[in-house]
N, CA, C and O atoms as CSV, one atom per row, in Angstrom:
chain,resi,resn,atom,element,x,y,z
A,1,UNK,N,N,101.092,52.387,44.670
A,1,UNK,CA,C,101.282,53.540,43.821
A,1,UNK,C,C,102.784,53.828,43.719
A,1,UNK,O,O,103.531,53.527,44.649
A,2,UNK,N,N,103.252,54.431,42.554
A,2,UNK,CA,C,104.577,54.365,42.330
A,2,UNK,C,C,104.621,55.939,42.859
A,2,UNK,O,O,103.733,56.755,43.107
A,3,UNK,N,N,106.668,55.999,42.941
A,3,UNK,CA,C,106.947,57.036,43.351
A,3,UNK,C,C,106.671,58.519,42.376
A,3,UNK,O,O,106.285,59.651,42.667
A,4,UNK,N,N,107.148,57.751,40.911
A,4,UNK,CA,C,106.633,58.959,39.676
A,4,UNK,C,C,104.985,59.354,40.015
A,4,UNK,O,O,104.563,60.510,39.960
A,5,UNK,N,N,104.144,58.160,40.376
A,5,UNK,CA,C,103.130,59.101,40.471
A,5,UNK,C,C,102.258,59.461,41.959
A,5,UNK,O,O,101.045,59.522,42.156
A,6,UNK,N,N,102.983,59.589,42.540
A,6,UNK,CA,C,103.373,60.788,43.805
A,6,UNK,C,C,103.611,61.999,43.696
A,6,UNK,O,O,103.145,63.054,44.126
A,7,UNK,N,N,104.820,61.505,42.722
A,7,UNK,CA,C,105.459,62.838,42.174
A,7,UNK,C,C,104.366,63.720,41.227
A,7,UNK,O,O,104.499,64.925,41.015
A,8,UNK,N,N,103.675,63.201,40.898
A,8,UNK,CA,C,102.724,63.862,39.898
A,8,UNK,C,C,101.721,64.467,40.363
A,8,UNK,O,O,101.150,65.379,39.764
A,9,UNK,N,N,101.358,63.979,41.610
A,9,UNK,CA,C,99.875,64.295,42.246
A,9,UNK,C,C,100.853,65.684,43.105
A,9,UNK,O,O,100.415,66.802,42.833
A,10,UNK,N,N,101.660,65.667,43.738
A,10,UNK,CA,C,102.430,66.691,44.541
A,10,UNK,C,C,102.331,67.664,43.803
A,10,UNK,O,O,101.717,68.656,44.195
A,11,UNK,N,N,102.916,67.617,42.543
A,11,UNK,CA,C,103.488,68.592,41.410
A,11,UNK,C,C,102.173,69.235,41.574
A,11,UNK,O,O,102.052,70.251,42.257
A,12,UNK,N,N,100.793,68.455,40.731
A,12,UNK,CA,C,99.512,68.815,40.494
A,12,UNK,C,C,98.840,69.798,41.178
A,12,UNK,O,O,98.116,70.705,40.766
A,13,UNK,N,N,99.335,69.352,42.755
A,13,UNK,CA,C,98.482,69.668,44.101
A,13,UNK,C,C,99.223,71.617,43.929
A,13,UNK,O,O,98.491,72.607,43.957
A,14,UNK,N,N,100.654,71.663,43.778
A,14,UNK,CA,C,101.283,72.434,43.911
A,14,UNK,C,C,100.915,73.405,42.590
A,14,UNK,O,O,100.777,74.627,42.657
A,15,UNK,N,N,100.825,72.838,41.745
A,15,UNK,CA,C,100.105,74.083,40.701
A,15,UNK,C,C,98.651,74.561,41.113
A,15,UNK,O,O,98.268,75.726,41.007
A,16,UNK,N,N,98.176,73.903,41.415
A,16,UNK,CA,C,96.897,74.342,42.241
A,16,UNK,C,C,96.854,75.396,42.958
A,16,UNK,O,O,96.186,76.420,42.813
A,17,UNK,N,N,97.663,75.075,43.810
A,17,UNK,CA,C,97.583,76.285,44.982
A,17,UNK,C,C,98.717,77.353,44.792
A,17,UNK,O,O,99.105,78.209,45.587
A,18,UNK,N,N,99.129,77.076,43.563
A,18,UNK,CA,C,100.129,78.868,43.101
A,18,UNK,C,C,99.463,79.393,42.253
A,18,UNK,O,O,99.486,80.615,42.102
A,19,UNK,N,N,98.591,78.446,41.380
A,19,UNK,CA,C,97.188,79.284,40.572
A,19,UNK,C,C,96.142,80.128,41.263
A,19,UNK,O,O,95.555,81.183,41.025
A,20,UNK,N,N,96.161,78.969,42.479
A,20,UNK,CA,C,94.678,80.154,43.674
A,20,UNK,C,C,95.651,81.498,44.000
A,20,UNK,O,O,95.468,82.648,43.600
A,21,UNK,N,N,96.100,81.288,44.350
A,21,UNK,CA,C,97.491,82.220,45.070
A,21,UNK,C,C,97.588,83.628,44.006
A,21,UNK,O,O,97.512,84.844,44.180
A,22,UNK,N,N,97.788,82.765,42.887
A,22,UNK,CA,C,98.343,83.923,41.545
A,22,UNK,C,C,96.981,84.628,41.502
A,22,UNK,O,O,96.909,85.851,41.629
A,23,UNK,N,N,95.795,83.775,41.304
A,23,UNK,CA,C,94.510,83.994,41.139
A,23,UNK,C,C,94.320,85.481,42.175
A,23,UNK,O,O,94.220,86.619,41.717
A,24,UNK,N,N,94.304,85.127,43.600
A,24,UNK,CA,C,93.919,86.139,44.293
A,24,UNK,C,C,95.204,87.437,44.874
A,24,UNK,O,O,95.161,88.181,45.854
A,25,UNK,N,N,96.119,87.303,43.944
A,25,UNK,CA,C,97.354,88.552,43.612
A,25,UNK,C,C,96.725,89.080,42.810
A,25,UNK,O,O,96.389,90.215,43.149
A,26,UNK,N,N,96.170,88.564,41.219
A,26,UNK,CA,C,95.877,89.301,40.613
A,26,UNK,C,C,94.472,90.427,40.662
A,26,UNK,O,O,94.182,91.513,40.160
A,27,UNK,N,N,93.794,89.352,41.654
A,27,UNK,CA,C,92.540,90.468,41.812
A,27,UNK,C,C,92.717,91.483,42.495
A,27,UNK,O,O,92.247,92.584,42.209
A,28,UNK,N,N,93.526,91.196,43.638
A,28,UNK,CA,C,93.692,92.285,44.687
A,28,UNK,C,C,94.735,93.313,43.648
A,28,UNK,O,O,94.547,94.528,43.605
A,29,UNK,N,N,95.625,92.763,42.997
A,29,UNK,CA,C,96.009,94.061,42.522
A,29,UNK,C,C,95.833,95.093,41.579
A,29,UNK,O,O,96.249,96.241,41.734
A,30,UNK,N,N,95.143,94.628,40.489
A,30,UNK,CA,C,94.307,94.900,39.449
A,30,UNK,C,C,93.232,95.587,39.496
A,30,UNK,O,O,92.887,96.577,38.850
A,31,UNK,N,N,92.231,94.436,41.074
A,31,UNK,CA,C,90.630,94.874,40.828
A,31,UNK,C,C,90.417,95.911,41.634
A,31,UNK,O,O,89.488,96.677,41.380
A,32,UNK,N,N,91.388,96.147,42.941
A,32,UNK,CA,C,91.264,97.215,43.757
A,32,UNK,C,C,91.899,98.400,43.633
A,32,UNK,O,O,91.624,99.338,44.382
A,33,UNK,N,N,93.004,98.505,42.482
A,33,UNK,CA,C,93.569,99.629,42.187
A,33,UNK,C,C,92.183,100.051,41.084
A,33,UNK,O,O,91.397,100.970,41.313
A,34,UNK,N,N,92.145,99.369,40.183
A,34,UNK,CA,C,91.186,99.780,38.773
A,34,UNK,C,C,89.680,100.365,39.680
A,34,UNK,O,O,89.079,101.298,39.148
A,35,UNK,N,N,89.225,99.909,40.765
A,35,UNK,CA,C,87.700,100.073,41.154
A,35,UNK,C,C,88.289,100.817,42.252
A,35,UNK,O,O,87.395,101.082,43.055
A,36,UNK,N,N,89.880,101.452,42.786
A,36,UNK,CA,C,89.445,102.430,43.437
A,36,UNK,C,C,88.463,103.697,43.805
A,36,UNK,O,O,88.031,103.989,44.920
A,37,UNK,N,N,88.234,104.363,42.558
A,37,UNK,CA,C,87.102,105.223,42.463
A,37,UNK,C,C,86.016,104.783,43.217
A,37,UNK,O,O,85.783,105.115,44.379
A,38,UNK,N,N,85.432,104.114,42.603
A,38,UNK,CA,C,84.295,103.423,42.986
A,38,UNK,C,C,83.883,103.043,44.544
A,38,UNK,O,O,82.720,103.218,44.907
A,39,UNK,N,N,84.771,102.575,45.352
A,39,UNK,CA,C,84.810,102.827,46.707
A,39,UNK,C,C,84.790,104.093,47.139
A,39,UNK,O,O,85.114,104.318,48.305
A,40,UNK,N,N,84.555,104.734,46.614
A,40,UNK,CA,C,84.371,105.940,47.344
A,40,UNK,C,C,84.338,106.472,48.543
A,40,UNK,O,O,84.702,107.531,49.053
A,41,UNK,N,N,83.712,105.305,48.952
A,41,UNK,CA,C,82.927,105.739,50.533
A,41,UNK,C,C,84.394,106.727,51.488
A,41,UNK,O,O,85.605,106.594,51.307
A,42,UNK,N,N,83.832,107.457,52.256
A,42,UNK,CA,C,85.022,108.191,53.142
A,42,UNK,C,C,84.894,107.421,54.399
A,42,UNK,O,O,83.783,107.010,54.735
A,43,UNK,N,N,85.977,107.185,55.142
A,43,UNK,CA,C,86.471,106.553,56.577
A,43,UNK,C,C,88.064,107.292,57.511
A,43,UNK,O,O,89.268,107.049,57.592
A,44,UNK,N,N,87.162,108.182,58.002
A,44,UNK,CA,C,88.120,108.673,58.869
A,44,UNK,C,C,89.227,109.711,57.790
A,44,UNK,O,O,90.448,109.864,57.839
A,45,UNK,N,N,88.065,110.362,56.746
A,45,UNK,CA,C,88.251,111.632,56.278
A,45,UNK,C,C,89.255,111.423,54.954
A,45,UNK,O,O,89.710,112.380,54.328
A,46,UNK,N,N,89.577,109.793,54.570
A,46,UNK,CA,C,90.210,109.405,53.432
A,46,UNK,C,C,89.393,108.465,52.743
A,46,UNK,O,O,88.530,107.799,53.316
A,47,UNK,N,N,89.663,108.390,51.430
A,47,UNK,CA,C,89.018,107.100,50.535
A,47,UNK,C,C,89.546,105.855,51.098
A,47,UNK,O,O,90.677,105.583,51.499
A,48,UNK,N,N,88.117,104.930,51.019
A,48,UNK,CA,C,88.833,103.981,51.603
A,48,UNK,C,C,89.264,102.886,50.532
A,48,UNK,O,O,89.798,101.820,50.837
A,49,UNK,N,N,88.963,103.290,49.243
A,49,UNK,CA,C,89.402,102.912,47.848
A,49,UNK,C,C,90.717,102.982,47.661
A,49,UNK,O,O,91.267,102.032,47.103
A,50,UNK,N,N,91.551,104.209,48.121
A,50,UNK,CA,C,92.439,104.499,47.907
A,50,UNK,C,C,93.583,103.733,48.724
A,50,UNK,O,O,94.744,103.509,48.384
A,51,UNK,N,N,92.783,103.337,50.123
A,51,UNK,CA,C,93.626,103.159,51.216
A,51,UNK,C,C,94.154,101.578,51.217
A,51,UNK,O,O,95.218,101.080,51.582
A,52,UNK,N,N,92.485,100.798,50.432
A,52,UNK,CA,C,93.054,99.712,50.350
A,52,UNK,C,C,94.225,99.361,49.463
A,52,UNK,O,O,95.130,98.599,49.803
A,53,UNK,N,N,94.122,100.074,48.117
A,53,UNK,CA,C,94.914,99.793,47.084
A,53,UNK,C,C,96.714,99.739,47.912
A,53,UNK,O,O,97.575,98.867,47.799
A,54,UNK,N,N,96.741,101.148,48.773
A,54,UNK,CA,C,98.022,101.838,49.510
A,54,UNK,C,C,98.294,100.527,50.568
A,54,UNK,O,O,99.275,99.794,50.445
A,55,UNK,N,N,97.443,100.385,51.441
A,55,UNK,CA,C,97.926,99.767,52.580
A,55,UNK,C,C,97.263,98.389,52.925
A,55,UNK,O,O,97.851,97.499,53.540
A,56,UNK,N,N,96.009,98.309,52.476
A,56,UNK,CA,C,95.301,96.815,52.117
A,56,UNK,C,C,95.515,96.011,51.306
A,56,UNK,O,O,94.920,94.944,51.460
A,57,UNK,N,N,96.352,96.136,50.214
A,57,UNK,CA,C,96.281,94.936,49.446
A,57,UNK,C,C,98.147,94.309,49.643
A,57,UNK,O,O,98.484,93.205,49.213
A,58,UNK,N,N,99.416,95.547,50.560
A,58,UNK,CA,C,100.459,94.680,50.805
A,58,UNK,C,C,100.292,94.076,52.274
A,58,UNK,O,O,101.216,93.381,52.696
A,59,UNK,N,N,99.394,94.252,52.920
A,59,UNK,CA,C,98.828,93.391,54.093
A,59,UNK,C,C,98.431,91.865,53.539
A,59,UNK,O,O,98.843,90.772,53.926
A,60,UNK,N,N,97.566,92.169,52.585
A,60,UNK,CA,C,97.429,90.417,51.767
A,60,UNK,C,C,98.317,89.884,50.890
A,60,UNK,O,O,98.429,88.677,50.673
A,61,UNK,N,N,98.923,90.708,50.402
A,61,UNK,CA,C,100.270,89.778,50.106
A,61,UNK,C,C,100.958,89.026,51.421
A,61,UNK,O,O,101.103,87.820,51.620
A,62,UNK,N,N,101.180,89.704,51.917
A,62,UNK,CA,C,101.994,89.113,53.277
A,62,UNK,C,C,101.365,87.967,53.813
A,62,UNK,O,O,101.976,86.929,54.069
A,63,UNK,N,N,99.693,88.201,54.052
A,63,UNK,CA,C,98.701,86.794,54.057
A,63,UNK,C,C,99.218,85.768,53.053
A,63,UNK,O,O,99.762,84.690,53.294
A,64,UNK,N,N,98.952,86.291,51.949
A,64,UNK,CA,C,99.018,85.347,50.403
A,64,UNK,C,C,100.656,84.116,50.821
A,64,UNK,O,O,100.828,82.899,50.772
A,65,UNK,N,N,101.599,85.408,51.234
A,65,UNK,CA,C,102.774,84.284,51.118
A,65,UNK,C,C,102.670,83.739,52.438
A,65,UNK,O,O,103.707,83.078,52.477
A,66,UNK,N,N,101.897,83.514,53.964
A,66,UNK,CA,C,101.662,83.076,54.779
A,66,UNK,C,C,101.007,81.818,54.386
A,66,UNK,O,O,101.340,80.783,54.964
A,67,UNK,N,N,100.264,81.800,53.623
A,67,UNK,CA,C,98.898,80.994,53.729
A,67,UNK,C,C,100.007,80.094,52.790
A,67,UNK,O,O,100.185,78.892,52.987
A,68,UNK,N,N,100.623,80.764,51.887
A,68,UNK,CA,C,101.446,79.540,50.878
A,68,UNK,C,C,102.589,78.769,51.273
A,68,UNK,O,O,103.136,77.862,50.647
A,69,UNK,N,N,102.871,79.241,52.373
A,69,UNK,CA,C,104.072,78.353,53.374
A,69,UNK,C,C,103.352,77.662,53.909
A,69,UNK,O,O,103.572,76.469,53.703
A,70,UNK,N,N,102.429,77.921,54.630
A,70,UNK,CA,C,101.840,76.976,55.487
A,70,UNK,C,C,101.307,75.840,54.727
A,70,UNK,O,O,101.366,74.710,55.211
A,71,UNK,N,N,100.776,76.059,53.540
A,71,UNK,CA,C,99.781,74.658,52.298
A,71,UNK,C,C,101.342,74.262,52.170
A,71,UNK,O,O,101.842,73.510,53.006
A,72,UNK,N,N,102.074,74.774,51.132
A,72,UNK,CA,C,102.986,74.104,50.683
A,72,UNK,C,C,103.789,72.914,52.513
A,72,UNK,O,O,103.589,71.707,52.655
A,73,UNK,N,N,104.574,73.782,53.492
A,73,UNK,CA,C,104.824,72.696,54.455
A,73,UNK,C,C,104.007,71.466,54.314
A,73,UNK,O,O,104.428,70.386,53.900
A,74,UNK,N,N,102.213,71.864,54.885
A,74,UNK,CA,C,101.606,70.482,54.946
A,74,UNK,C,C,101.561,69.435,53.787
A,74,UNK,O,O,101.502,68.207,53.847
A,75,UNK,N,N,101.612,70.366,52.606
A,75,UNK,CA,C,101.727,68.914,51.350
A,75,UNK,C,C,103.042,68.008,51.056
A,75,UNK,O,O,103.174,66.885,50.569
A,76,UNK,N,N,104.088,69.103,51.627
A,76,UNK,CA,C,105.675,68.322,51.514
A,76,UNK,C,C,105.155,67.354,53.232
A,76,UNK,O,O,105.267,66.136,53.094
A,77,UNK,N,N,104.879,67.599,54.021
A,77,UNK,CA,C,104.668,66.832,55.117
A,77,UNK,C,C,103.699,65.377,54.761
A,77,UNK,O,O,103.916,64.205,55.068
A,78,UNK,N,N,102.641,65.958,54.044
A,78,UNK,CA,C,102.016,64.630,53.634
A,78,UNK,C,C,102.796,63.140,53.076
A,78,UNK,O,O,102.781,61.948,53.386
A,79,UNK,N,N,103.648,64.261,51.789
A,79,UNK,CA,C,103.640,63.273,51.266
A,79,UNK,C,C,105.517,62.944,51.737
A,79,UNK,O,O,106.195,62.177,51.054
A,80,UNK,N,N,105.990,63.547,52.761
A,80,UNK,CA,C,107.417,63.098,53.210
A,80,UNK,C,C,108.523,63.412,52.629
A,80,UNK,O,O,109.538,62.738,52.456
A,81,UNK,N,N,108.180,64.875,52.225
A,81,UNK,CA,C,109.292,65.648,51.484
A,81,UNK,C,C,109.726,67.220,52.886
A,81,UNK,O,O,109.737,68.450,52.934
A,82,UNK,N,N,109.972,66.145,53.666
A,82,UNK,CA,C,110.324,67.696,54.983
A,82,UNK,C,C,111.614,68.068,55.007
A,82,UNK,O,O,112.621,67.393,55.221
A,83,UNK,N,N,111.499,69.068,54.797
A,83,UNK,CA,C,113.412,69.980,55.520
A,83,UNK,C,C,113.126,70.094,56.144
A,83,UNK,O,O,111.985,70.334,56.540
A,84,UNK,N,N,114.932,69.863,56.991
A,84,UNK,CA,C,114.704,70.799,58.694
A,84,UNK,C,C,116.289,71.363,58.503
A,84,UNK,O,O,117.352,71.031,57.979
A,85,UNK,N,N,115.621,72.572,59.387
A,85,UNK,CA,C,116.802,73.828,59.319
A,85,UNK,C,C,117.905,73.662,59.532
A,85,UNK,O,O,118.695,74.604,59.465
């Protein structure tokens, strides 16, 4: 297999997983602000609709860009594209 198409499957692999990524930014930020109401339920005397939108959904960002360092490292590792500090 040639190096261009290495390069292609990497690229590929890498739009992939900034689409899942983008994919689950946009729900969390969109679907849990818009359906706050709707959670209604009370927990410890606040919405917990409200709480996720406030304090649950920049907890998963912080996941989101965790989880995307870690995929992205292992695919530059696969395929022998490593920095070191």
């Amino acid at each position: 297999m040639s190096t261009s198409e290495d390069a292609r499957r990497r690229w590929n692999a890498a739009r992939r997983l900034s689409a899942g990524v983008l994919f689950v930014w946009f729900v969390v930020t969109f679907g849990v602000a818009y359906f706050a109401r709707a959670f209604a339920t009370s927990a410890l005397g606040s919405a917990w609709g409200f709480w996720m939108a406030a304090e649950g959904a920049p907890l998963l960002y912080l996941a989101l860009v965790g989880v995307y360092a870690w995929r992205m490292n292992r695919l530059d590792e696969r395929v022998g594209v490593v920095e070191h500090d």
